[in-house]
MDAnalysis code that builds the backbone (N, CA, C; Angstrom):
import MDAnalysis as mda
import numpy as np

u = mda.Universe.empty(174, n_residues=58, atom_resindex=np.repeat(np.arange(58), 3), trajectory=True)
u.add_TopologyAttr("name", ["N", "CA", "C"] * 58)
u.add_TopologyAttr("resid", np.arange(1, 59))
u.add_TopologyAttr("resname", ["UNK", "UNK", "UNK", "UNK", "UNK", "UNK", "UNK", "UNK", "UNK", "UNK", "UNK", "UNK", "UNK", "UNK", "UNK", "UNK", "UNK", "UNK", "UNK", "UNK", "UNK", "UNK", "UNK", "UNK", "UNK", "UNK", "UNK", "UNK", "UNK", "UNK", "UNK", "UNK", "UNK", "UNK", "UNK", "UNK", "UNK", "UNK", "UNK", "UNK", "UNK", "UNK", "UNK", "UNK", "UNK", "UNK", "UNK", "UNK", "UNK", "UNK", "UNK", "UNK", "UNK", "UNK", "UNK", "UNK", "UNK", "UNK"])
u.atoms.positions = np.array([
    [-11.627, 287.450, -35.975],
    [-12.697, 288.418, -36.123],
    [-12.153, 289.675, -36.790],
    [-12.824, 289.971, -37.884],
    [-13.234, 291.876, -38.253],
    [-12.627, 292.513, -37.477],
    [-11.910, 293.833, -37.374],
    [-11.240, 294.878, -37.128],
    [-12.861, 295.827, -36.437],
    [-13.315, 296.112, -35.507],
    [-14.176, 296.646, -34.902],
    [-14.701, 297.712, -35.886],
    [-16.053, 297.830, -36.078],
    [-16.333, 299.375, -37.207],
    [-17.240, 299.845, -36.111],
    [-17.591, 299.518, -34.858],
    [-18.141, 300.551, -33.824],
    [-17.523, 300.792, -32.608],
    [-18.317, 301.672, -32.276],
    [-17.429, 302.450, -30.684],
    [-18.445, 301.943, -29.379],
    [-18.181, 300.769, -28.906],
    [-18.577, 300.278, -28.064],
    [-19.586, 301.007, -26.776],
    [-18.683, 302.097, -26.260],
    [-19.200, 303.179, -25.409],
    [-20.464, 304.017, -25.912],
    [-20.359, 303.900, -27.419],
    [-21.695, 305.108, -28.120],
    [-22.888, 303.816, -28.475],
    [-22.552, 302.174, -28.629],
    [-23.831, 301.244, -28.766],
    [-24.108, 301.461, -26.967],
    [-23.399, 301.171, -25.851],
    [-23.404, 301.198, -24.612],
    [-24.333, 302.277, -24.383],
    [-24.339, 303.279, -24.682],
    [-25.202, 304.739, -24.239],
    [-26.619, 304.383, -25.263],
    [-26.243, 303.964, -26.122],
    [-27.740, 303.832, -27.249],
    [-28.829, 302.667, -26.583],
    [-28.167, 301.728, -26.286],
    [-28.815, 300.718, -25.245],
    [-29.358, 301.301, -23.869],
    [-28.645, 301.982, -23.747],
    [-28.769, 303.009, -21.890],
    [-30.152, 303.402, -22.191],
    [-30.145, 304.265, -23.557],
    [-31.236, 305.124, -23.851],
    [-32.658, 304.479, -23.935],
    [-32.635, 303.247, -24.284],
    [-33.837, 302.489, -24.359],
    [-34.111, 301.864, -23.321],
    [-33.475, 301.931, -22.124],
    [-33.549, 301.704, -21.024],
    [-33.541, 299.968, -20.717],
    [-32.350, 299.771, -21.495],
    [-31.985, 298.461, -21.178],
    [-30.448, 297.957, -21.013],
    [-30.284, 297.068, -20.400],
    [-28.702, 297.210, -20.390],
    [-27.765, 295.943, -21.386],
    [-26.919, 295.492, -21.845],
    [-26.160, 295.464, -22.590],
    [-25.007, 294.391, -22.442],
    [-25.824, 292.964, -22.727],
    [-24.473, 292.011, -22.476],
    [-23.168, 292.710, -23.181],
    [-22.037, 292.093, -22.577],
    [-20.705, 292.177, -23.258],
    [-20.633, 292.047, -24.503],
    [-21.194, 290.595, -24.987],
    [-21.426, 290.056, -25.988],
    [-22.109, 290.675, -27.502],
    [-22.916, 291.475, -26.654],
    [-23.207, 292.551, -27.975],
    [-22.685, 293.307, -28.990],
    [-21.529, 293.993, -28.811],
    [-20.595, 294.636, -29.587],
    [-20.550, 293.841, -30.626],
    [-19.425, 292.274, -30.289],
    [-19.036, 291.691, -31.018],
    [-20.013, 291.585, -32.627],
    [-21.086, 290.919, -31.462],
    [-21.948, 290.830, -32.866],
    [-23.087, 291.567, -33.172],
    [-22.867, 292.442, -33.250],
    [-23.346, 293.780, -34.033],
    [-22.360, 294.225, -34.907],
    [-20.771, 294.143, -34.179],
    [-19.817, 294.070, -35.892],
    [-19.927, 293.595, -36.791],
    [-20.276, 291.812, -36.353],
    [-20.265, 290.774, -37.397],
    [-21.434, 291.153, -38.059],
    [-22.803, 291.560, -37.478],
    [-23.881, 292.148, -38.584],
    [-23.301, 292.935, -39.648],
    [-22.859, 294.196, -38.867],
    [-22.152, 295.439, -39.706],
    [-21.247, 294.520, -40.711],
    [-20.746, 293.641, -40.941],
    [-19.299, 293.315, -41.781],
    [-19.839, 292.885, -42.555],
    [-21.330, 291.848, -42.410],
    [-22.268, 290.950, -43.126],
    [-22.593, 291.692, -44.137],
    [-23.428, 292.886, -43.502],
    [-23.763, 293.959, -44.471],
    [-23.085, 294.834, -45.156],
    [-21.979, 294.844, -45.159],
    [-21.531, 295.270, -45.681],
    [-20.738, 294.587, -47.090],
    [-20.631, 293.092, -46.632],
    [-20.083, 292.274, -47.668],
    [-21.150, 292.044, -48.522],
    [-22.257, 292.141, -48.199],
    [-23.384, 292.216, -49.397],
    [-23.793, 293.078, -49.968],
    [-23.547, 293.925, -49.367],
    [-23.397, 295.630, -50.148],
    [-22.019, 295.499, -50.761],
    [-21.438, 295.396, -50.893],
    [-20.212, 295.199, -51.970],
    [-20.520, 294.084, -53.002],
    [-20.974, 293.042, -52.568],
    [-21.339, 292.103, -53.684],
    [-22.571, 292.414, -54.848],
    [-23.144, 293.316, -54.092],
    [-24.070, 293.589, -54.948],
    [-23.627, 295.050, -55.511],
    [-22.840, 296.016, -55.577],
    [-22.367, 297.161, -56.429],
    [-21.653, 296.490, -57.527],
    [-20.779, 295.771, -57.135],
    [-19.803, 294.865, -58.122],
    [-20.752, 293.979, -59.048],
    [-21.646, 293.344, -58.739],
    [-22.813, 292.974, -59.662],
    [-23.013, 293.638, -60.642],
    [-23.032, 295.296, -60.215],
    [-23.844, 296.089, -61.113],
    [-22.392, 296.700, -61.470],
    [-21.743, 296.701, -61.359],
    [-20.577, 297.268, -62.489],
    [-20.136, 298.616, -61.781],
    [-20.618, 298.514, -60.448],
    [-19.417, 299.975, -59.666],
    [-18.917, 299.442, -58.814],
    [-17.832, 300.491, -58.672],
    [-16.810, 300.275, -57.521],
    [-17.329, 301.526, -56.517],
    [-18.575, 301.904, -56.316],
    [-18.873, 302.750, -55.583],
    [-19.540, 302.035, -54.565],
    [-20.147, 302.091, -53.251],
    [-20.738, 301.786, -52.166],
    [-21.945, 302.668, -52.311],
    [-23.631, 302.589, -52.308],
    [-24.114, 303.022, -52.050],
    [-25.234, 303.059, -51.385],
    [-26.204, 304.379, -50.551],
    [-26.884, 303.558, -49.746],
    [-28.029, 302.535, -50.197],
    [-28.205, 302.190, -51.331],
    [-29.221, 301.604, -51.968],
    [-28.573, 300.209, -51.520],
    [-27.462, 300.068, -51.957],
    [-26.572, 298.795, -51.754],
    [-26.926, 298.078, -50.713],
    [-27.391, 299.040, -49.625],
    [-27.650, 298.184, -48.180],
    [-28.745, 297.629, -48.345],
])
């Protein structure tokens, strides 16, 4: 697996807030979303001829 791009404790409190609570299991894959999206946001800048990230990309 991906190198973590969230802070577990701040999805943990965001879940709190909606007043629901929060398999373990969640983190994980909410990274793997985040990594997804992000590999298609790179595939698609490089399409278009930048090496920039942008939020359109998403």
């Amino acid at each position: 697996m991906a190198e973590s791009l969230i802070v577990q404790s701040k999805v943990k409190e965001a879940v709190k807030g909606l007043e629901l609570r929060m398999d373990s299991s969640l983190p994980d894959a909410l990274n793997e979303k985040i990594n997804a999206l992000l590999q298609d946001a790179a595939a698609r800048a490089k399409e278009n001829g930048r090496g920039t990230l942008r939020p359109y990309d998403l």
